[in-house]
C-alpha positions in Angstrom: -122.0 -65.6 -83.1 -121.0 -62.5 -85.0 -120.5 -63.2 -88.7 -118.6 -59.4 -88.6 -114.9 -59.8 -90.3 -112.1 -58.1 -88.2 -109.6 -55.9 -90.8 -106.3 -57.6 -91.0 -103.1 -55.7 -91.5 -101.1 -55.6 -94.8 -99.1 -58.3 -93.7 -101.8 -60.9 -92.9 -103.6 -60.2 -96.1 -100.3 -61.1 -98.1 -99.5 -64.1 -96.5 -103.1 -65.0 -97.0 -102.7 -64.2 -101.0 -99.9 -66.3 -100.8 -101.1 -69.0 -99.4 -104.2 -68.9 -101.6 -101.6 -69.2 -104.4 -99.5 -71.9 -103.2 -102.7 -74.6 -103.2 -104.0 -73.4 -106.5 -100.3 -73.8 -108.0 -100.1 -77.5 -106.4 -103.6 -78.5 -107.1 -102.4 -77.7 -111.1 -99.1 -79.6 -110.6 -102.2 -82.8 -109.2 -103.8 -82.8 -112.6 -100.5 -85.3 -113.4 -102.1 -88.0 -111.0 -105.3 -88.0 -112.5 -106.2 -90.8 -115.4 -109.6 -90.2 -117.2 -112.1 -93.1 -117.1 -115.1 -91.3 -118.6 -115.4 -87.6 -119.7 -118.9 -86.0 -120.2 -118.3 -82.5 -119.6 -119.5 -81.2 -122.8 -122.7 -81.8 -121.4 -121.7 -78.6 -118.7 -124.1 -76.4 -120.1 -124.0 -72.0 -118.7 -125.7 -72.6 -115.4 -125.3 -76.3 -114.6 -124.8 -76.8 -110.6 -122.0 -79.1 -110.5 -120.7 -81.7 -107.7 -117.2 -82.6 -107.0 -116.5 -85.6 -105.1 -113.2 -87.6 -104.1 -114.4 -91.4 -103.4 -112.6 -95.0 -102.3 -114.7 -98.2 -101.7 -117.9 -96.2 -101.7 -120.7 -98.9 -103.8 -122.8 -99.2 -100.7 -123.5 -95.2 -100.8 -123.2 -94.2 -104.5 -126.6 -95.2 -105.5 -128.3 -93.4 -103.1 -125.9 -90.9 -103.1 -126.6 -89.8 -106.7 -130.2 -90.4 -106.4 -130.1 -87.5 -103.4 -128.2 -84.6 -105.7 -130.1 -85.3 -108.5 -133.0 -85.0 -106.6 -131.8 -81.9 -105.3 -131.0 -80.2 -108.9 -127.3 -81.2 -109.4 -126.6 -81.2 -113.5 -123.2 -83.1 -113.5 -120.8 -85.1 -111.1 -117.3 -84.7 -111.4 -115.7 -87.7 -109.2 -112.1 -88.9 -108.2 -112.0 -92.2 -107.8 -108.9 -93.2 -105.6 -107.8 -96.8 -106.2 -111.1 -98.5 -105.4 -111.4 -102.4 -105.7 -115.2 -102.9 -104.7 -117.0 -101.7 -108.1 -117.5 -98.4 -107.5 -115.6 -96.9 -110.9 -117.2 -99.6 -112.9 -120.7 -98.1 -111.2 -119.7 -94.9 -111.4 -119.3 -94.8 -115.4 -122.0 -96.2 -115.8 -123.7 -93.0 -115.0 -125.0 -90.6 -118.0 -123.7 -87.7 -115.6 -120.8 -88.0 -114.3 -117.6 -87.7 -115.3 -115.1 -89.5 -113.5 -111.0 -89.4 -112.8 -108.5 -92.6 -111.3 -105.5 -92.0 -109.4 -103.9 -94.4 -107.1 -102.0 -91.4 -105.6 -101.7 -90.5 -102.0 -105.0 -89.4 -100.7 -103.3 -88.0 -97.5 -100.8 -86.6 -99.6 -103.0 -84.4 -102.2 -104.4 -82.7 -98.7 -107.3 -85.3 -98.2 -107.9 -85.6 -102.0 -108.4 -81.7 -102.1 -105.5 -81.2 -104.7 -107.4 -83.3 -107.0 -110.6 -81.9 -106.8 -109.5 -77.9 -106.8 -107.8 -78.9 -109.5 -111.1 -79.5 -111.6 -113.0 -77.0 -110.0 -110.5 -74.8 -111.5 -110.9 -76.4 -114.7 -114.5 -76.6 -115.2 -116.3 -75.0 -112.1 -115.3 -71.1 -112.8 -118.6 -69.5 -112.8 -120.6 -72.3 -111.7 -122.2 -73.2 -108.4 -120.3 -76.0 -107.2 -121.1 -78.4 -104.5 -118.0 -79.9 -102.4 -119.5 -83.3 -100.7 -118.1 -86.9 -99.5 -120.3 -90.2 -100.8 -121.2 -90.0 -97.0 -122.5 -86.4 -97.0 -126.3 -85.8 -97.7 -127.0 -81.8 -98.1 -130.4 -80.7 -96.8 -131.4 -76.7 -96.6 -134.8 -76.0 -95.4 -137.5 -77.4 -97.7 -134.9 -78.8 -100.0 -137.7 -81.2 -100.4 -139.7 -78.5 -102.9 -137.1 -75.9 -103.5 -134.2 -76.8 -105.6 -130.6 -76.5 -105.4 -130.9 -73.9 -108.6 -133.8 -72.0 -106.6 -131.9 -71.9 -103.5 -128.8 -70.8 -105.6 -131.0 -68.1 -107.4 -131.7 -66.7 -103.7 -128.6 -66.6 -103.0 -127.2 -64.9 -105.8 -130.2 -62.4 -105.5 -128.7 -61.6 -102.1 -125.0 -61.2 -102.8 -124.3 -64.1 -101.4 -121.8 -66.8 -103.3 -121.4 -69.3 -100.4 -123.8 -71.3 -98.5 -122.3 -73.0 -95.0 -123.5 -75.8 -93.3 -123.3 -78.3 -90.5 -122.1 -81.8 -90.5 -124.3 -83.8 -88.6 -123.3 -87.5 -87.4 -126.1 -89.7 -87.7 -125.8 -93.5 -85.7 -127.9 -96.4 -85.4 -129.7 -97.1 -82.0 -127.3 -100.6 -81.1 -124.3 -101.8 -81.6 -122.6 -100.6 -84.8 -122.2 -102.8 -87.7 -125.3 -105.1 -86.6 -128.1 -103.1 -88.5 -128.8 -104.6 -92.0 -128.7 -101.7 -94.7 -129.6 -102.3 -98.1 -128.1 -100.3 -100.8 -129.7 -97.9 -102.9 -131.7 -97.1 -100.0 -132.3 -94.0 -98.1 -129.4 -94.7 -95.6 -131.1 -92.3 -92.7 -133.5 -95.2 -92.0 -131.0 -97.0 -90.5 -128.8 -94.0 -89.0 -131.4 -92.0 -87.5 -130.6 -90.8 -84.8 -128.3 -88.0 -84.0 -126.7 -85.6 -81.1 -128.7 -82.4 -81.0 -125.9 -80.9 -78.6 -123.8 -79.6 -77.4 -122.0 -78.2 -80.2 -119.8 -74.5 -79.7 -118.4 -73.0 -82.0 -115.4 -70.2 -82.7 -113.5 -68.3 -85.1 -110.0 -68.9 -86.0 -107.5 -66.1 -87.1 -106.4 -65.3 -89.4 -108.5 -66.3 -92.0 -111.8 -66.0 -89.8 -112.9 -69.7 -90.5 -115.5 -70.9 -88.1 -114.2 -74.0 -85.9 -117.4 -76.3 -84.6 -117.1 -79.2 -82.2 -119.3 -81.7 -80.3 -121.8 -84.0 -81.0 -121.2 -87.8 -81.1 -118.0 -88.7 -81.9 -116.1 -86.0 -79.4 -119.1 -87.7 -76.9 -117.8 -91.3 -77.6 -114.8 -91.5 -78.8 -112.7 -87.6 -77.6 -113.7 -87.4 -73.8 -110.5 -86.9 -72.8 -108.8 -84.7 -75.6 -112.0 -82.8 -77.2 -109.5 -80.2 -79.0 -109.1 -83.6 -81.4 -112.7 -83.8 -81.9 -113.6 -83.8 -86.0 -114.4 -80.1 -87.0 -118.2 -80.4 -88.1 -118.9 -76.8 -90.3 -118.4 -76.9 -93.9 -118.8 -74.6 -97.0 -120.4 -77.1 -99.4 -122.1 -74.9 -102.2 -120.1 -71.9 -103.7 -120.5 -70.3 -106.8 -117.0 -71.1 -107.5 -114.1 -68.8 -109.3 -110.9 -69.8 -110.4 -109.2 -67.3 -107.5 -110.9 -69.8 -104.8 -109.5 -72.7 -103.0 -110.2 -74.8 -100.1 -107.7 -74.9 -97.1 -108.8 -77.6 -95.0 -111.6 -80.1 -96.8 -114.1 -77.3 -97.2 -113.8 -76.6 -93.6 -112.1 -73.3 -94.8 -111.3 -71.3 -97.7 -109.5 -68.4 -99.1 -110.1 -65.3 -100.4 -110.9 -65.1 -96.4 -114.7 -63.8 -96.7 -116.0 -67.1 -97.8 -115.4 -67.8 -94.4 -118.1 -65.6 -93.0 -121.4 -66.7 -94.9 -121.6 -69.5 -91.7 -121.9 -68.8 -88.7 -122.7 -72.3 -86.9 -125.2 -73.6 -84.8 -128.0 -71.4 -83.3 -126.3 -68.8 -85.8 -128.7 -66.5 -87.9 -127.1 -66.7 -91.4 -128.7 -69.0 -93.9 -127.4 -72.7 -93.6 -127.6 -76.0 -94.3 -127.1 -79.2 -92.7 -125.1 -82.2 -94.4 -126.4 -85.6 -93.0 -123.2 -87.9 -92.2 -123.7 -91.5 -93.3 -120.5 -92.8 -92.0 -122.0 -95.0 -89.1 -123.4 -97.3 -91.7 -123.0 -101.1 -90.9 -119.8 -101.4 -92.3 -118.2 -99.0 -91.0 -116.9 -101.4 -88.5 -114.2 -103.3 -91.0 -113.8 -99.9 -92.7 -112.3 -98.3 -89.6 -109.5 -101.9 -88.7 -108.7 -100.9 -92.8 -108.5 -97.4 -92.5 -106.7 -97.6 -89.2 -103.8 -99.5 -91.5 -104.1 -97.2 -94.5 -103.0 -93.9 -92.6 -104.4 -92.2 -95.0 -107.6 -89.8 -93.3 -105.4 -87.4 -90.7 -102.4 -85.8 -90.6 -100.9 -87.6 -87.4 -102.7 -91.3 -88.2 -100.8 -92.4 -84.8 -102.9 -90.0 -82.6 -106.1 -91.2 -83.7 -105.6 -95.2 -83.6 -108.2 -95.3 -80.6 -110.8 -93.6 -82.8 -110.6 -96.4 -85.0 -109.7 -99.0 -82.7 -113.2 -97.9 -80.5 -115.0 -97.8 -83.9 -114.1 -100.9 -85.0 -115.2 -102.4 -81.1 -118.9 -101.6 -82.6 -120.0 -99.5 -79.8 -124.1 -98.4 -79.2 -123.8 -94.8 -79.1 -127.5 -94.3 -78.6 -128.3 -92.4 -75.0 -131.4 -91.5 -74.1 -130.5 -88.3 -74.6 -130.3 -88.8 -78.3 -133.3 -87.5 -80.5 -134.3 -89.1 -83.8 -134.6 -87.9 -87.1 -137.6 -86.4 -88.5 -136.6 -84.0 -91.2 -135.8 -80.6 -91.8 -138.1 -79.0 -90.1 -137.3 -80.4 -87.1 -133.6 -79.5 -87.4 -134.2 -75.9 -87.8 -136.3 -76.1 -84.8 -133.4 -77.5 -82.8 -130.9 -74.3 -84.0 -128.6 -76.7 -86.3 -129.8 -75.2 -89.9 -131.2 -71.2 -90.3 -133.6 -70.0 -93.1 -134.1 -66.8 -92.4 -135.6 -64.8 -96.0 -136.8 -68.3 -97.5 -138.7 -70.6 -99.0 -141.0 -67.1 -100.0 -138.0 -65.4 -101.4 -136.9 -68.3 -103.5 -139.7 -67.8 -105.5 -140.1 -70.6 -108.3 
């Protein structure tokens, strides 16, 4: 798929500024909602790669979770806890690096917890490279197990380049869900690996040019009939963030409208990225009947009660047409992440 942007008339590129300005103006007017629990961002230092992360409920996946971007070369966590009643804020400050924010605000109504978190990007991310991830989202890149996130970022920055895209994989369990035993603190990909590796397609959207992918597992077992509803699987995790930038949709999309073009999907050529999705973990079963009542994760909550309702059945989505999960290497081989011009050009 062609990365190439399409000129847009005077017109589109004001309603686009606009727009931009709108959900910067009510991610400020957010910063009301937010309570501090802990706040360590004096220890921001010039250069610090910084993660931003909105969170309910998550103490199964935090340990690991933070084990994985530290691993990777995150400095600091900047988290949004929303209302959780399992431990997970108690956990959380307990950390030497993060710094952590309460609300028991509307998730669906701050845009999916967006508000929140643009709002302390714009705070303390301007001139940082910032990584946008859910406690269910593990970022690999090819060799991500020897190059770090401040190598790959140098690369990056020695191309031009201040956004890194990348696809969001669904991992699952071979049986039925919620009957595998998971230990946390745990690399969670021993129990969900396995994974679709197609179909996927992928398009662009106009105006703004964002990149639209669908397929995989869930459209396979739970959107046969209505694959338009599928979730959207590309993301723009990593960008070396400015206070003129905002996410539209999760990290989906964002404005100004070139960000937008540094992915190009699956079997694309640009540089990417894949984010490993924990969310088929054994207790994803209850999850979904409590989500399902929430209403709090789509716009229209009505049109997806099946999605929960055949989550929560505990369904095998293993086929034998499903492959299992080796490790990056593999995945590039398969088309899902690119790497064209590194590890050499990384340098260390």
């Amino acid at each position: 798929m062609s990365t190439d942007q399409q000129p847009l008339d005077w017109v589109q590129r004001y309603k686009l500024r606009l727009k931009r300005k709108r959900l910067l103006w009510r991610s400020f007017r957010s910063r009301r909602q937010l309570s501090t629990l802990c706040d360590r961002t004096q220890q921001i230092g010039p250069g610090a790669i910084l993660a931003f992360t909105t969170l309910r409920n998550e103490i199964t996946r935090l340990p690991w979770f933070i084990h994985h971007y530290r691993a990777l070369g995150v400095d600091h966590f900047l988290m949004v806890d929303n209302s959780s009643d399992d431990g997970s804020a108690a956990y959380l400050q307990d950390q030497p690096d993060v710094s952590l924010w309460q609300t028991d605000a509307s998730y669906r109504a701050s845009r999916f917890g967006l508000d929140w978190l643009t709002w302390l990007q714009w705070r303390y991310g301007h001139g940082h490279w910032t990584l946008m991830v859910d406690a269910d989202e593990l970022l690999i890149y090819a060799h991500h197990d020897t190059y770090s996130l401040h190598d790959l970022t140098g690369w990056l920055e020695r191309r031009g380049q201040v956004a890194f895209g990348a696809l969001m994989l669904d991992l699952y369990p071979k049986g039925p869900l919620g009957t595998q035993q998971y230990d946390p603190g745990t690399d969670p990909t021993r129990v969900l690996n396995m994974f679709d590796p197609g179909p996927y397609r992928a398009r662009r959207q106009s105006p703004m040019g964002n990149l639209w992918v669908q397929g995989g597992v869930r459209e396979r077992a739970f959107f046969t009939d209505q694959p338009e509803r599928s979730p959207t699987l590309n993301k723009i995790p990593l960008v070396r963030w400015s206070r003129y930038m905002a996410y539209v949709n999760s990290c989906h999309s964002a404005l100004p409208r070139p960000l937008n073009f540094v992915y190009d999907g699956p079997g694309g050529q640009a540089p990417s990225g894949v984010l490993l999705h924990t969310k088929f973990l054994p207790e994803v079963v209850e999850k979904s009947r409590i989500e399902k009542q929430r209403r709090q994760h789509f716009h229209d909550p009505d049109q997806f009660s099946a999605y929960y309702d055949g989550i929560a059945q505990g369904p095998d989505l293993w086929t034998a047409a499903s492959a299992e999960l080796r490790d990056w290497r593999q995945l590039q081989e398969l088309g899902l992440m690119q790497s064209r011009g590194f590890p050499t050009a990384m340098g260390k």
